[in-house]
C-alpha positions as CSV (number, residue, x, y, z in Angstrom):
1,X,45.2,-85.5,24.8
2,X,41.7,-84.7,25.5
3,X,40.7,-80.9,25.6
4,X,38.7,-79.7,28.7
5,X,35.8,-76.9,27.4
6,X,33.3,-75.6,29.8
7,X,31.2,-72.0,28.7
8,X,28.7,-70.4,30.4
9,X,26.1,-68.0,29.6
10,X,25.4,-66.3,33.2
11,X,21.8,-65.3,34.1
12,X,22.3,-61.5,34.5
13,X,18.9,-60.6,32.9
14,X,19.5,-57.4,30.3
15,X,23.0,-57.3,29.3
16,X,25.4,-60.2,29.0
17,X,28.2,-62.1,30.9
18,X,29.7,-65.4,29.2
19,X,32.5,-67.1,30.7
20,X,35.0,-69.3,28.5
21,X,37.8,-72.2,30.3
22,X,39.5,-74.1,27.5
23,X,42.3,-76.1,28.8
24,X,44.5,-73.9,31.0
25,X,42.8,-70.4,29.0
26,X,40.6,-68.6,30.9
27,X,38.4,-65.7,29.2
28,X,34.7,-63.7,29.5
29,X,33.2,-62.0,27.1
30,X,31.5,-58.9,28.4
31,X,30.5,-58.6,31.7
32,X,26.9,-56.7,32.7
33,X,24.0,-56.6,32.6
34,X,21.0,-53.5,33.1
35,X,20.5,-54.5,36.6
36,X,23.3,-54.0,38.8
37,X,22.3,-56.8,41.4
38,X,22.2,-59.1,38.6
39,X,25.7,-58.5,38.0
40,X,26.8,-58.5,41.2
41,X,25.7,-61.7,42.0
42,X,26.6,-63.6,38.9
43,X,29.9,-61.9,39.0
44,X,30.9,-62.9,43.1
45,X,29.3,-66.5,41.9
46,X,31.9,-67.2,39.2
47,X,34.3,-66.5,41.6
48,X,33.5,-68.6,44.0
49,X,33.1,-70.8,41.7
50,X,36.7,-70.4,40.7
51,X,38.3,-70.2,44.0
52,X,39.2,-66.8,44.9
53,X,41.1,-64.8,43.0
54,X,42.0,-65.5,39.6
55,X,44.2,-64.9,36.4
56,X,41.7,-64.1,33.3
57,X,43.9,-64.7,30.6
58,X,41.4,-62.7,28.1
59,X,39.3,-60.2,28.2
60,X,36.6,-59.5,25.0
61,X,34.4,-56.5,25.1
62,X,31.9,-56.5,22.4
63,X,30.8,-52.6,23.0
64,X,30.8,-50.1,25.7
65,X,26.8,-49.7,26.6
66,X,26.6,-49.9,30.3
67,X,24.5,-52.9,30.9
68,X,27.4,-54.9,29.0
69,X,30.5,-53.7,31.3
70,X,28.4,-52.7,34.1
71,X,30.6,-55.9,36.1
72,X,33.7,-54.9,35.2
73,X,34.8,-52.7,38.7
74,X,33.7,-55.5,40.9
75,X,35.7,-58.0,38.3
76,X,38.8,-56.0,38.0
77,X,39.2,-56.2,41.4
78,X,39.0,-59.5,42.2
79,X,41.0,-60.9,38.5
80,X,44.4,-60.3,37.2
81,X,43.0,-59.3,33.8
82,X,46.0,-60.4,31.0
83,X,45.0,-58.7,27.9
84,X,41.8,-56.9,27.0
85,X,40.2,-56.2,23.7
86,X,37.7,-53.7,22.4
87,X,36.5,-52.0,20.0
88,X,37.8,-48.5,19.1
89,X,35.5,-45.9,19.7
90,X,36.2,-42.6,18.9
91,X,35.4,-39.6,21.9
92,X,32.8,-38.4,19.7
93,X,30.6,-41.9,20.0
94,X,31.5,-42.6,24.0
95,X,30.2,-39.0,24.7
96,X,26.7,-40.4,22.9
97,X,27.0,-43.5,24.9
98,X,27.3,-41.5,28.3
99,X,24.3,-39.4,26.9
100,X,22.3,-42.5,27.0
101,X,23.4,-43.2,30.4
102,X,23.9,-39.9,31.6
103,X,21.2,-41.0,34.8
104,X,23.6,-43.7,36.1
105,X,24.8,-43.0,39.6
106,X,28.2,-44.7,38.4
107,X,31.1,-42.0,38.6
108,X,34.0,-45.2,37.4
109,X,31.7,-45.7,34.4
110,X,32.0,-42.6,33.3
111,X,36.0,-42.3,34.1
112,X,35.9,-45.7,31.8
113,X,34.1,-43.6,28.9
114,X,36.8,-41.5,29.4
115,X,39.4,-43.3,28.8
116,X,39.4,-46.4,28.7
117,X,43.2,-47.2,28.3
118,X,43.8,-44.9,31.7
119,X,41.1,-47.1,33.3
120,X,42.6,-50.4,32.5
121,X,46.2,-49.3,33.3
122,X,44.9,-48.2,36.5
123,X,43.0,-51.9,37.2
124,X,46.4,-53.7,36.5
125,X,45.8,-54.7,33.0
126,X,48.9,-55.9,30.9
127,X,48.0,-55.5,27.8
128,X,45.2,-53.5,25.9
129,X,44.2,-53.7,21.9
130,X,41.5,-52.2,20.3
131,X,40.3,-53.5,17.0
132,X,39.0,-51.3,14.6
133,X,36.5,-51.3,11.7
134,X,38.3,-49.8,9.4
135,X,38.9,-51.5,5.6
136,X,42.1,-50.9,4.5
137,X,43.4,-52.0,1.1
138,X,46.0,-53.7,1.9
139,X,47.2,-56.9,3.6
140,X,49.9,-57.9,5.6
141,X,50.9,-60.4,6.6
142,X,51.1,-60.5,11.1
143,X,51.8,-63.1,13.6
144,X,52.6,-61.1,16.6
145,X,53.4,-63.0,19.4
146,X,52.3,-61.4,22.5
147,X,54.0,-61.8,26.1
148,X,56.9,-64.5,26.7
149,X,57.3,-67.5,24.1
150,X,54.6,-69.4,26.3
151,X,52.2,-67.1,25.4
152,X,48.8,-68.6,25.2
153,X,47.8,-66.4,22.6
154,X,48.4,-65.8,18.7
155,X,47.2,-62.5,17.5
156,X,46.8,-62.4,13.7
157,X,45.5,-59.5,12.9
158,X,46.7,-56.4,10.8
159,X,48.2,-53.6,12.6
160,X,46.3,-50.3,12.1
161,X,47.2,-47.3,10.0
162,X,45.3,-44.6,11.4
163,X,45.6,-41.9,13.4
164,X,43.9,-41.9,17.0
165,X,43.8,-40.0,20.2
166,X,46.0,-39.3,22.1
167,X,45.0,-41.0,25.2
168,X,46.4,-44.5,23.0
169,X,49.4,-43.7,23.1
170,X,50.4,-46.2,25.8
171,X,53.3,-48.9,25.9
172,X,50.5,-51.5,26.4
173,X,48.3,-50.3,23.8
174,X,48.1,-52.2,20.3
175,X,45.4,-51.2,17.6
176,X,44.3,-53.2,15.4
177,X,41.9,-54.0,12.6
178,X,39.6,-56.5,12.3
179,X,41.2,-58.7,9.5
180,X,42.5,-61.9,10.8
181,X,42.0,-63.8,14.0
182,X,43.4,-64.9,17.6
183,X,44.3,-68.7,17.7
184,X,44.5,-70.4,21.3
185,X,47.4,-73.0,20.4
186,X,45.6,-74.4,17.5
187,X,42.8,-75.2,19.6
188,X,40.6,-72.6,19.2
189,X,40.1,-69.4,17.0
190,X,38.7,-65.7,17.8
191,X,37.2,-64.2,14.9
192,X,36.4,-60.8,15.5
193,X,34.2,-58.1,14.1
194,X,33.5,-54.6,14.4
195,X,30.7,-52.7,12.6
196,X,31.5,-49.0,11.5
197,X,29.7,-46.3,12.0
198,X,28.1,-43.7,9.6
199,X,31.5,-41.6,9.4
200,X,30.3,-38.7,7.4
201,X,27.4,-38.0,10.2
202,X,30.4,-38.6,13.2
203,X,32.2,-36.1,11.2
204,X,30.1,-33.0,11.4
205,X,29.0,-34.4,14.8
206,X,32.3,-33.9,15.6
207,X,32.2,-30.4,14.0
208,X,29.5,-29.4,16.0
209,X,30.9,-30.2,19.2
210,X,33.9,-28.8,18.4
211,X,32.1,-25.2,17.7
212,X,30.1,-25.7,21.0
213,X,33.0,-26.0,22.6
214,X,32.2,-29.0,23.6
215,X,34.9,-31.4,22.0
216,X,38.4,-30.7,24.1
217,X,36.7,-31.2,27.6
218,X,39.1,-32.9,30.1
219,X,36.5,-35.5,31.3
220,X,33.3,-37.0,30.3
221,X,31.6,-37.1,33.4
222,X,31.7,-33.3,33.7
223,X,30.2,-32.4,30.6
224,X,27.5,-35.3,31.0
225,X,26.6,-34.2,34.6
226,X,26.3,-30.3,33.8
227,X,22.7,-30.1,32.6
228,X,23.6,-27.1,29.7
229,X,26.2,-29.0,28.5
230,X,24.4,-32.6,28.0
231,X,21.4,-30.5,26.4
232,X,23.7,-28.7,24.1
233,X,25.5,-31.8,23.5
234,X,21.4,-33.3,22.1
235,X,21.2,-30.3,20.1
236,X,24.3,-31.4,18.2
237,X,23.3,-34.6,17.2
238,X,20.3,-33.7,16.1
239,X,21.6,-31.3,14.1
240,X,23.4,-34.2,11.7
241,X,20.7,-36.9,11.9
């Protein structure tokens, strides 16, 4: 039996939006781009294209800069998102992010750097895994069926060890690291990757914030919108770089 591919890298300009159909799999990886109307239109497009709305069996996020997921609202709401995956980033590195984007008149993309399990829950999502960068020194073997026993999807990758907030803690949620892969029915493989960050300068970041004051806040938005906050925030980081 012949396999039916078609991928497309949408014009959206600064950001990225690529769209994947294999067979009967449908997934995108990322969705924005650094001009919202850009996004917009690419986004209602591929819908059309697809006939209303429709079932996205996978979800990739590569990172959580704004001009790569600045589609995702208008997405979620017209897709049944299946599973989503993303990196892990710790609060300390989405509170840089929104400092980079702290001008955006976007109030959801803040409630995503927020949390981003609450934020997929809330858009319907079924299931959620975050991959990791960490090296652990040990394998294990994993072939964790997800969903029903037609699942479309093999995940192969090694559960993580560590400890993470608490906002993971979710019956959806799955972390894992990056060993490993995600096989569409021998078709096709997902290998996936995730860089890690300097950890001894996240950790006295972290310090820092935390003897600001600045680290237990109840949402990101707040602290990013308060204009002594966001420049006491700077002054942390600079502090460690």
């Amino acid at each position: 039996m012949q396999n039916l591919c078609e991928f497309i890298f949408h014009n959206v300009g600064q950001g990225l939006f690529y769209s994947g159909k294999i067979n009967d799999l449908n997934f995108i990886y990322d969705c924005g781009s650094e001009n919202y109307k850009n996004i917009k239109k690419a986004v209602t497009e591929f819908i059309t294209y697809l006939k209303g709305k429709i079932r996205i069996d996978l979800l990739i996020l590569s990172h959580l800069h704004y001009d790569h997921v600045s589609g995702l609202e208008l997405l979620l709401k017209k897709c049944e998102i299946e599973t989503v995956i993303l990196p892990y980033i710790a609060l300390e590195e989405r509170l840089l992010i929104a400092v980079r984007w702290n001008y955006l008149k976007q109030e959801w993309y803040f409630n995503f750097l927020n949390n981003p399990t609450q934020y997929f829950e809330g858009h319907g999502v079924k299931r959620i895994i975050y991959v990791t960068a960490e090296n652990d020194d040990y394998w294990e073997n994993s072939d964790n069926q997800f969903g029903d026993h037609d699942s479309k999807l093999s995940i192969k990758l090694i559960k993580s060890r560590k400890a993470f907030e608490n906002n993971l803690k979710s019956l959806k949620v799955d972390i894992y690291n990056h060993y490993g892969k995600i096989e569409y029915r021998n078709i096709w493989v997902f290998n996936l990757h995730c860089f890690e960050v300097n950890i001894e300068i996240m950790q006295k970041f972290k310090s820092e914030l935390k003897r600001e004051k600045l680290y237990n806040i109840e949402n990101i938005k707040d602290l990013i919108l308060d204009n002594e906050n966001r420049k006491k925030l700077k002054e942390c980081y600079q502090k460690v770089v």
